[in-house]
N, C-alpha and C positions, 0 to 999 in steps of 0.2 A: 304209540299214543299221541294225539293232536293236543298243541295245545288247549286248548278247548278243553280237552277230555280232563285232563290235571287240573283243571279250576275242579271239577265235579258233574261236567255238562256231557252228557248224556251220549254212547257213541253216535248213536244215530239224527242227534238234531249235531253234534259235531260234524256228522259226515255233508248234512244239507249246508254246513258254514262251510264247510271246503268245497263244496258242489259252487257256492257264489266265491269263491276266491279269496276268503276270507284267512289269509295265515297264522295269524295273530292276533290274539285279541288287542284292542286299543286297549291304553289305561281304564279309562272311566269303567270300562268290561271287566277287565283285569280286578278291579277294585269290588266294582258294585256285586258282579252273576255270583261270587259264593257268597257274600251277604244277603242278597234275596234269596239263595238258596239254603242257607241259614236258617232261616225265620223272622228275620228283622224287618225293623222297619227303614227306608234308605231314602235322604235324598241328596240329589246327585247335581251335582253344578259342574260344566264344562263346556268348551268349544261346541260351538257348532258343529258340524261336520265330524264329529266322536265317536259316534257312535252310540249316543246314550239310548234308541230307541231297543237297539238289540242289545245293549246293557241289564235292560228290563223284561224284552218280550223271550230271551231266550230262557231265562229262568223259573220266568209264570209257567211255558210252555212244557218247561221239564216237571212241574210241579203239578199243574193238571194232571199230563198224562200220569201220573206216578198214582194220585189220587183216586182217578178210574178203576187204574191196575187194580189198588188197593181191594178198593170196593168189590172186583170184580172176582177177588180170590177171596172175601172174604174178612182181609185181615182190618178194617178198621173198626169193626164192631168190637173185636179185642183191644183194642187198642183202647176204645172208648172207654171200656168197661174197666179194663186195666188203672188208667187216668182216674174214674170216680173211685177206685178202691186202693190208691195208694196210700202207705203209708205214712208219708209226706205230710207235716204237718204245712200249708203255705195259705195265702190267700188266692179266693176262687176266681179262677181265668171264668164262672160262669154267673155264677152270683153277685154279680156290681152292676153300680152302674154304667149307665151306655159313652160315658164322655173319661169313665176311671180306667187309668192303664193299671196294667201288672207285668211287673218284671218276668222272664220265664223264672226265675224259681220261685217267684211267687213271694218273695219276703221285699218287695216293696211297690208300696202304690203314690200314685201320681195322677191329681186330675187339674187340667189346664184351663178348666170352664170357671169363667172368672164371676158368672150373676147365678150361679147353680152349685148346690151340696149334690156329692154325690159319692155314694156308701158302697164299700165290701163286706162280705164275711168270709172267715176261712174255710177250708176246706172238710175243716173239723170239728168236733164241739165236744163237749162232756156233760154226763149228768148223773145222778145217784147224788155218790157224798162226797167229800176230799175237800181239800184247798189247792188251788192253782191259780196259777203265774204267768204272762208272760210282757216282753217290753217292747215297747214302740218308742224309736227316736222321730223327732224332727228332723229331716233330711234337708227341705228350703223351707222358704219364706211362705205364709199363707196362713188359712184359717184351717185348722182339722178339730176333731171330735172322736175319742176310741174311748175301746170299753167291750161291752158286751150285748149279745143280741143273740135271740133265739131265732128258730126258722121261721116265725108268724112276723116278726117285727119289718117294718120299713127297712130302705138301706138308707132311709136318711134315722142313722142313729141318735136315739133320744125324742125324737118326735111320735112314740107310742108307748104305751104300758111294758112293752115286751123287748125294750132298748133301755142298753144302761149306758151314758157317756159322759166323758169330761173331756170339756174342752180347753183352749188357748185362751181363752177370754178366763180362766178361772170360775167357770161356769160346769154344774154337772147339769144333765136333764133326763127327763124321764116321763113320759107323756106329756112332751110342751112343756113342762115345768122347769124353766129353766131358775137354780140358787146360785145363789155363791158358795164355793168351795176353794178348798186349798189355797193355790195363788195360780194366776199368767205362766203358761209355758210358752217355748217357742224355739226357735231355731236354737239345733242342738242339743236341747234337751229331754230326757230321757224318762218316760211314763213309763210306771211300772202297773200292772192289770191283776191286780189280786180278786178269785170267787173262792170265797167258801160256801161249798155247799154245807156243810156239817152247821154251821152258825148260821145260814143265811142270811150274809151278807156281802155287799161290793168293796171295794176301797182302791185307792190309788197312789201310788208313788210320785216322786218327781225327785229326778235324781238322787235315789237311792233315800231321800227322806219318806216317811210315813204322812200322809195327809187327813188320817183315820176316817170313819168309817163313812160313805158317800150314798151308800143304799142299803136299807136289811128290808129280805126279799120275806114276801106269804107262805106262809105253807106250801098253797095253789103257785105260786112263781118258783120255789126249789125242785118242783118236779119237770120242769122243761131242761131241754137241752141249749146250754149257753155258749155259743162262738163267738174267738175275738170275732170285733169287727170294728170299723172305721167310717169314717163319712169325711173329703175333703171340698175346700173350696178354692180351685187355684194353689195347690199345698203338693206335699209329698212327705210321706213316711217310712221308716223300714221296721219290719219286724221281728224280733227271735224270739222263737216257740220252744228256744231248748238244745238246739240242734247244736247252738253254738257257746261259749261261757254266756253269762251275763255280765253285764257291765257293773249291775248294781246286784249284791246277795237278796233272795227273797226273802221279807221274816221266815221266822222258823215257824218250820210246818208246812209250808208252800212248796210244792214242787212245779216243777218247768211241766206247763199244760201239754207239749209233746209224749212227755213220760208215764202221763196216767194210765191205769190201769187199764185192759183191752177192753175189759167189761163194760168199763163209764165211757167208753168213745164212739161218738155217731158221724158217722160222714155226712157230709152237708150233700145232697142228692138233687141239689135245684144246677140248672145246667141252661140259663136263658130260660127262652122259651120251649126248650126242650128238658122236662124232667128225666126222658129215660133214654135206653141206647136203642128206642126202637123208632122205626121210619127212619134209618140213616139214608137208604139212598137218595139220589138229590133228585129235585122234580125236573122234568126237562124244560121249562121256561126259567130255570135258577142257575145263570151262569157263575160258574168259580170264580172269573175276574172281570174285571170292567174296566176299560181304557178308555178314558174322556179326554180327548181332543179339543183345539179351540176353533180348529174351523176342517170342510169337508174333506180338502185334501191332503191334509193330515191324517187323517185319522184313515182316508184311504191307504196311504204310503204302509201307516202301522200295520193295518190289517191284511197288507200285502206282504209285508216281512214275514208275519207268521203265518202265513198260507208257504212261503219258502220253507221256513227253518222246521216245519212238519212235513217237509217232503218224503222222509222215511219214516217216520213215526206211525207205527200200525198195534193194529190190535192190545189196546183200543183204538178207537180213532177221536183224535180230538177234535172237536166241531168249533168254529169260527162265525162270528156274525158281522155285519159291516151295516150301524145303526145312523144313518146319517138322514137330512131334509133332502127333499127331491124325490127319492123313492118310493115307490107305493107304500104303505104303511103296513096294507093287508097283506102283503109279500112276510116283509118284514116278521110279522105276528105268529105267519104260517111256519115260516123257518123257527122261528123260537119254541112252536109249539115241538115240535119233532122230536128238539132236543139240539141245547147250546153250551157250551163251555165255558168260551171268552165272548165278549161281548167289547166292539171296540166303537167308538161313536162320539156325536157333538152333543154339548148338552141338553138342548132342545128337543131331542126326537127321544132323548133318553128316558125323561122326565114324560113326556105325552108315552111312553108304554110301561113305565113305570106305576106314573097314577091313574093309566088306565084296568091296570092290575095285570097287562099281559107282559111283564118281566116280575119274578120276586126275587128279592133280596137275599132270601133267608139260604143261601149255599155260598155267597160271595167270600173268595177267599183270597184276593187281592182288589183293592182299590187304589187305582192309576190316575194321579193326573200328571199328563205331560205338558209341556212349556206352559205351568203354572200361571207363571207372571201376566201371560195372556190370559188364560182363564177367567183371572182378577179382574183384571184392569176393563172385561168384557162384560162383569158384572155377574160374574156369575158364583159369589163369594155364600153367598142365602141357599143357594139349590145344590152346591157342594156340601154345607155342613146340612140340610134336611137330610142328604141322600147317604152320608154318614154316620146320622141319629137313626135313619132306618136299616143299616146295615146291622146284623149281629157281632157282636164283636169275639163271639167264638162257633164256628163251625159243627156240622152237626156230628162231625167226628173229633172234633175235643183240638179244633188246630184254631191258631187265632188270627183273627185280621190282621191281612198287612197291606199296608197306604205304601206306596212309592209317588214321591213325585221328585219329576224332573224339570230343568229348564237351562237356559243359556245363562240365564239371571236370578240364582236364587235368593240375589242378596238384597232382594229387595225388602221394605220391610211390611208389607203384607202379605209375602210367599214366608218370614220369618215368623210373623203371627196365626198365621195357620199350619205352619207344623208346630209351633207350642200346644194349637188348642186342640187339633185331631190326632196326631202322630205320637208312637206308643216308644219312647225313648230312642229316638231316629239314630243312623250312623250318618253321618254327615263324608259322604263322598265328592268333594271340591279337590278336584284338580283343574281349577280355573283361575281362581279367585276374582280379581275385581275384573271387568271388562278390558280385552285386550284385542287386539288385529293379528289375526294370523302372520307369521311370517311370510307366508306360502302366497300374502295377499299387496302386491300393490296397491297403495290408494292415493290418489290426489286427486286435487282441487283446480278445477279452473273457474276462475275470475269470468263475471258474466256483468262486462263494465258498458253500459248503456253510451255513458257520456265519453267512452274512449273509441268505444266501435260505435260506427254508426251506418254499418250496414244495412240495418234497417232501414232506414230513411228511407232506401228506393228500392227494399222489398217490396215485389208485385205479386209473388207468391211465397204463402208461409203459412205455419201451422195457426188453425185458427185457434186464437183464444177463450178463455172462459167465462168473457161476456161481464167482466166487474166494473167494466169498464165502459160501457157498450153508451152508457149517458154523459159520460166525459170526453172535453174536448181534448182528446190524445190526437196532436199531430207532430211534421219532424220539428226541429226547432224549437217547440213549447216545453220548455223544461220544466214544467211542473212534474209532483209528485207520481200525479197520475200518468202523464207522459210514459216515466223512466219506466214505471210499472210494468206500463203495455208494452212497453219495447223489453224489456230483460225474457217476457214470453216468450215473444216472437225471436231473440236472438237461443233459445233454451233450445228449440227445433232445430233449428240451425246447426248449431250448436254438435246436438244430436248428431244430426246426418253425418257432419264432419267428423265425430270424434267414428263411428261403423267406417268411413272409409281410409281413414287416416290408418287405424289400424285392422283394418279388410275382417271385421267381424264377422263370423258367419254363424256367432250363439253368443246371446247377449240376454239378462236379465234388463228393463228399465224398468223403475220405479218411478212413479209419478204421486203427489200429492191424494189426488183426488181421484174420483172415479169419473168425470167430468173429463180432467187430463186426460188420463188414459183412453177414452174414446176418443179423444180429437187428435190425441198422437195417433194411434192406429189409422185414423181415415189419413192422416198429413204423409206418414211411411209410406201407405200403400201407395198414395198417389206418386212420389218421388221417384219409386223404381222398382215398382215390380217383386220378382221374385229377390231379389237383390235385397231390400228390402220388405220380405214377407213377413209378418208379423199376426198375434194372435192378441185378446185380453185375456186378462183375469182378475175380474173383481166383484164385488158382494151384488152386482145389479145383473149381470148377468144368469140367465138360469144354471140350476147344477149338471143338468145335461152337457149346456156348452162350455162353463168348467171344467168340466172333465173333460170333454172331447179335446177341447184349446191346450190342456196340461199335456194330455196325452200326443198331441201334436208338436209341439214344442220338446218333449221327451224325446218324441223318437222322428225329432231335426227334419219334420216334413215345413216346418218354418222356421226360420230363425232367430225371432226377438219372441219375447214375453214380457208384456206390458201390464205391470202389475200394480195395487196400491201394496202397503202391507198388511194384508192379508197371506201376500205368499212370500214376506220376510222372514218367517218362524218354517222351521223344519224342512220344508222340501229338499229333497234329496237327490240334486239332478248330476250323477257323477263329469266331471271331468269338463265344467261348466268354466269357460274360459273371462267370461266378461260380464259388467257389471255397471251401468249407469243410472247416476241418479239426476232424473232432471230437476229436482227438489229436494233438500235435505230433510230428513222429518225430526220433529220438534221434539223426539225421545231419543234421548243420547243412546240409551241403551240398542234403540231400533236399527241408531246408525250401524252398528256390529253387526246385528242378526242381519241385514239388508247387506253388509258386504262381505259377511259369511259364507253366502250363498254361491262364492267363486273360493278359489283356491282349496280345493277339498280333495280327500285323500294323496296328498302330498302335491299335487299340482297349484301351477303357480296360476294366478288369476290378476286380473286389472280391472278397478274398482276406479272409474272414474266421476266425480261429483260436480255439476254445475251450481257452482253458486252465485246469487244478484249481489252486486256491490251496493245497490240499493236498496231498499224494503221493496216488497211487492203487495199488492193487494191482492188478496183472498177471499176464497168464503169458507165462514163456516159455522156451519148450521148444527144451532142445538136445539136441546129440548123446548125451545120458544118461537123454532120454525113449524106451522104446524104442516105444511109437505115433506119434511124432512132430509129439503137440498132436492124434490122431485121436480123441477122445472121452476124452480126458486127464483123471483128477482128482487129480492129484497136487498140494495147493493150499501145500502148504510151499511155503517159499523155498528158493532155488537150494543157499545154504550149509546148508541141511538135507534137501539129497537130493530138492528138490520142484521144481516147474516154476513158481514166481511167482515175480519181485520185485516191489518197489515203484520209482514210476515217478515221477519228481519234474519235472512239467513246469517250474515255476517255475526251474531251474538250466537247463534246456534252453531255457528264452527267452532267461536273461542269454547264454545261451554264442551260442544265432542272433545277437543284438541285438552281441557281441562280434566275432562273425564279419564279421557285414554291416557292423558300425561306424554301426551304426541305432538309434534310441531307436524302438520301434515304439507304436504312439498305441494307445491302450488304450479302450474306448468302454465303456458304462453295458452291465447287461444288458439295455434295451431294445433293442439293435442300433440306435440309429439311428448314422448314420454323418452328423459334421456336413460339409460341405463347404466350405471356405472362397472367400468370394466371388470374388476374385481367382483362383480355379483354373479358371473356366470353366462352362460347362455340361456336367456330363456324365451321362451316360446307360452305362451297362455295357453292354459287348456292343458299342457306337459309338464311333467318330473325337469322341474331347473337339473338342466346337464352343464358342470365345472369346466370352467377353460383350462384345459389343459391335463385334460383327464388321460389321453395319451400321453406313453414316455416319452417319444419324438417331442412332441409339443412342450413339454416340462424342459429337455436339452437344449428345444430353441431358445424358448424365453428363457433362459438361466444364465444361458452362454455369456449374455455381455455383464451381468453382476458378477460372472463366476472370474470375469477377465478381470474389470473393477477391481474384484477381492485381490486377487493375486499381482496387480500394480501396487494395490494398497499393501498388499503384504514385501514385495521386494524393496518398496521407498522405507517402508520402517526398518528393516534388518539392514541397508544400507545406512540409515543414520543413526543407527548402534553402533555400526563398527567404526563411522565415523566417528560419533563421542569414545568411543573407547577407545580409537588411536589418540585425539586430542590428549584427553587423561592420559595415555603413554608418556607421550612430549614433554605435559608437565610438570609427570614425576623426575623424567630422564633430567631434566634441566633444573630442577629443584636437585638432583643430586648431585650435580656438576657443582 
């Protein structure tokens, strides 16, 4: 048995991890695949280079196919029916609202939606005669409302004739009629739910006191059937039906609403939008899971794992889609028509087959967003939570939504805020914690000092720059502002070229600022030398054709640089990627990680080298008040004077990285060379760091002269023992004379 197989992963998508060479699972794997295989909800904070994509896709992929199986022999339509006819007295995984979690056992609710009430009921109710019982504590902080509600009532409890509730504010209500009752609960304390049907009447407890009587029902109201039910806002509650003591005794006469008679108990039969266990199979436009991406070659990579990891997976067969911009759409439509599984894509082409009605929701049984903090920060925070108010939060076989998201950076605090508001009591899998540099990663800094090199001066050829300059009088000797600016450019090429020959690069990530940079690096490379320097782009201006085609060239080293913005910071997966330069540092501490993440991967050692101006530079950057949007832009003011530059101060963006990381980062000469110190090994970029003196011979040689040392050092001490200890002889002998 693989390891693999012992987490609970399936032998045959195990055997497709040992087909890629996979022996072990990584931690973050290790942690998260039997928690999504679980039923949980997870999100996952770790290194880049982790593993976290197959953390997530191999456990969707086993839970699919199991799903199929299922359906395919029959057994979830039991299972369904099983679910609606249990026992159990809990609240309904179907009957809530769309923003209300439920614990699995159903004895606690939780909604995170902080401008929204939003109501359960149980799974149960009673009617006829009796008195019953049961208690709701305050779990957190928030507004709630419990009590009772038949199956006609809203789940915003008390806002109809056919809703009984008491709230936190010391308020009962009952079609809009909100009085005063009792007094204020709240955190910790402990509502007790008393119905008699025999008196018809409601009332409620507060820690184990009597608040007497809060409702006496109609004639026409005793003959419905009455289930707890709750409504919160930003709250959580938990409940016992019986199952367990009570905290507080019920008066007498009241028994625990679990215990009632078989004859007075109705099962609540509302199930979503699905009342019964028919039409379970799923439509073929309604994928199981949805994996949303922040950009197209992402979410390719994703959807290229799981085309591996089902390499053996048959009968069923799981179907795959790859929803990205670029590609024909009617393609796209025609494949979902067929029949789709997983669905992995950017959020833009998701949303245009979504509201054009050719994807539905109603089977989704995992919602994925990876490198989160992108997502956000993309804007795409509104069409996340639509697209999770349209998901059902229980499955047409009685399974309930599960959200994973992942990212490098979960600690940010609106990837924080959106697992409170959507995620259904997440496990929090962080084996990262704050932002940190691989061991596996050299990085430093060279100084890009204008006024100390002045090679420039009688540069005749050099990479062109980015034109901020092009109305200022930049010449050598004029040390203004603007000057140093346009020389720290032209020395960053330079720069460049030196650092690919200094250490004989032959695969290298650059990052460059802008997409602007990036085309003028690539024409400046290619002109310098050829295949030597063969280089490709990659960034948001380019078509997704030549995106892809450029990635895939780059992957498989028919060139050797990749000149990127960040865009290809986050995820890409290029194993055994040896090099890493940045000709500009970018203004997200966080980026600077993801951006030298991208080397040193699956144990290989990588060098991360960063060009930084000793001086500000002048930039552009165009926002929403450009209205080309930086497309042949010459507006060269600054921002506060209506223009598209600032100036760019790399030197405060080092201290704030070197702050963040809690790093002094080592700063080398503008030769590049990079010293190594003896003691760190042999390494080689791109390879497994090999130990000096990983041979026995080698450990003999070097040992020898310490080993000689020691054993000087040991014959002078035992010599000057027996010295003192003849002296003391002498002493004695002559003191006894």
């Amino acid at each position: 048995m693989t390891a693999f197989e012992e987490m609970g992963v399936l032998p045959e998508i195990a055997k497709a991890v040992e087909d890629m060479e996979w022996t072990l699972p990584t931690d973050v794997q290790a942690e998260a695949v039997p928690l999504i295989l679980g039923g949980g909800d997870v999100l996952m904070a770790a290194e880049t280079g982790s593993g976290k994509t197959g953390a997530f896709c191999l456990p969707i992929l086993q839970t699919v196919w199991e799903t199929l199986k299922d359906l395919e022999s029959g057994k979830t339509k039991t299972s369904q029916i099983n679910a609606l006819s249990s026992p159990h007295w809990s609240m309904s995984l179907f009957d809530r609202g769309s923003a209300l979690a439920v614990t699995p056992d159903g004895l606690r609710c939780q909604s995170r939606e902080q401008r929204e009430w939003h109501g359960c009921r149980a799974t149960k109710g009673v009617q006829g005669t009796g008195k019953f019982y049961y208690e709701a504590t305050v779990t957190d902080e928030g507004l709630c409302r419990v009590g009772w509600s038949s199956q006609d009532a809203s789940l915003d409890l008390g806002t109809d004739r056919f809703g009984f509730g008491f709230g936190g504010t010391g308020k009962k209500s009952n079609a809009r009629q909100f009085d005063d009752y009792g007094e204020p609960f709240g955190m910790h304390d402990v509502i007790g739910c008393l119905l008699d049907l025999t008196k018809g009447e409601i009332r409620f407890t507060k820690n184990g006191i009597d608040l007497g009587q809060a409702f006496a029902l109609s004639a026409q109201q005793k003959l419905l059937t009455f289930y707890p039910a709750v409504v919160l806002k930003n709250a959580e509650m938990a409940f016992n039906f019986g199952a367990q003591p009570f905290k507080h005794q019920p008066p007498e006469g009241f028994i625990a609403v679990s215990t009632a008679p078989k004859g007075y108990i109705r099962d609540n039969v509302v199930s979503g939008s699905r009342s019964t266990t028919d039409n379970l199979k799923p439509s073929n436009n309604a994928p199981q899971a949805i994996i949303i991406e922040p950009s197209r070659e992402l979410a390719e990579q994703t959807f290229n794992q799981i085309q591996k990891f089902k390499k053996h997976l048959k009968d069923p067969v799981v179907r795959e889609l790859l929803v990205i911009g670029g590609v024909n759409v009617k393609d796209q439509i025609s494949v979902l028509n067929t029949g789709v599984h997983i669905v992995v894509g950017t959020p833009g082409r998701l949303e245009d087959l979504i509201q054009g009605g050719y994807m539905s929701l109603t089977q989704c049984r995992f919602f994925v967003l990876d490198e989160a903090d992108g997502l956000l920060k993309q804007g795409y925070t509104e069409l996340i939570d639509r697209l999770h108010r349209q998901i059902p939060k229980i499955t047409c076989d009685g399974r309930r939504l599960q959200m994973i998201v992942c990212s490098a950076t979960l600690h940010a605090f609106e990837v924080k805020k959106l697992a409170e508001r959507l995620m259904h009591f997440p496990t929090w899998v962080d084996l990262k914690g704050e932002d940190a540099v691989p061991e596996t990663v050299h990085h430093v800094v060279v100084m890009v000092d204008p006024q100390k090199d002045k090679s420039w001066y009688t540069s005749k050829w050099h990479v062109q720059t980015d034109g901020v300059h092009s109305r200022d009088n930049v010449q050598p000797g004029n040390n203004t502002a603007e000057t140093l600016s346009e020389a720290v450019k032209i020395l960053k090429g330079e720069y460049c070229v030196r650092a690919i020959k200094e250490h004989k690069m032959d695969r290298a990530l650059i990052f460059c600022r802008t997409k602007l940079d990036c085309d003028n690096l690539e024409k400046y490379l290619k002109s310098v030398g050829g295949a030597e320097f063969s280089c490709v782009c990659l960034h948001g201006d380019r078509n997704p054709q030549e995106r892809k085609a450029n990635l895939a060239k780059f992957k498989q080293q028919e060139v050797k640089f990749l000149i990127c913005t960040d865009v290809a910071a986050r995820g890409l997966d290029i194993t055994g990627l040896p090099f890493m330069i940045n000709i500009t540092l970018p203004d997200e501490k966080s980026n600077y990680v993801h951006r030298i993440g991208r080397v040193g991967r699956a144990e290989r050692m990588g060098l991360a080298i960063s060009l930084v101006g000793s001086v500000p530079e002048k930039v552009w950057y165009h926002g929403s008040w450009c209205s080309s949007r930086g497309t042949r832009c010459s507006n060269v003011n600054l921002t506060d004077q209506g223009g598209c530059c600032i100036w760019y101060n790399e030197i405060k963006y080092l201290g704030e990285i070197e702050d963040h990381l809690n790093v002094t980062i080592q700063q080398v000469e503008p030769d590049i060379k990079i010293p190594v110190n003896e003691f760190d090994g042999k390494v080689i970029y791109g390879e497994k760091k090999v130990a000096v003196g990983s041979d026995y011979k080698n450990h003999v040689t070097q040992m020898a002269p310490i080993v000689s040392q020691l054993a000087t050092l040991e014959s002078q001490a035992q010599l000057m023992y027996l010295k003192r200890q003849l002296n003391n002889n002498k002493q004695f002998l002559t003191t006894r004379a």
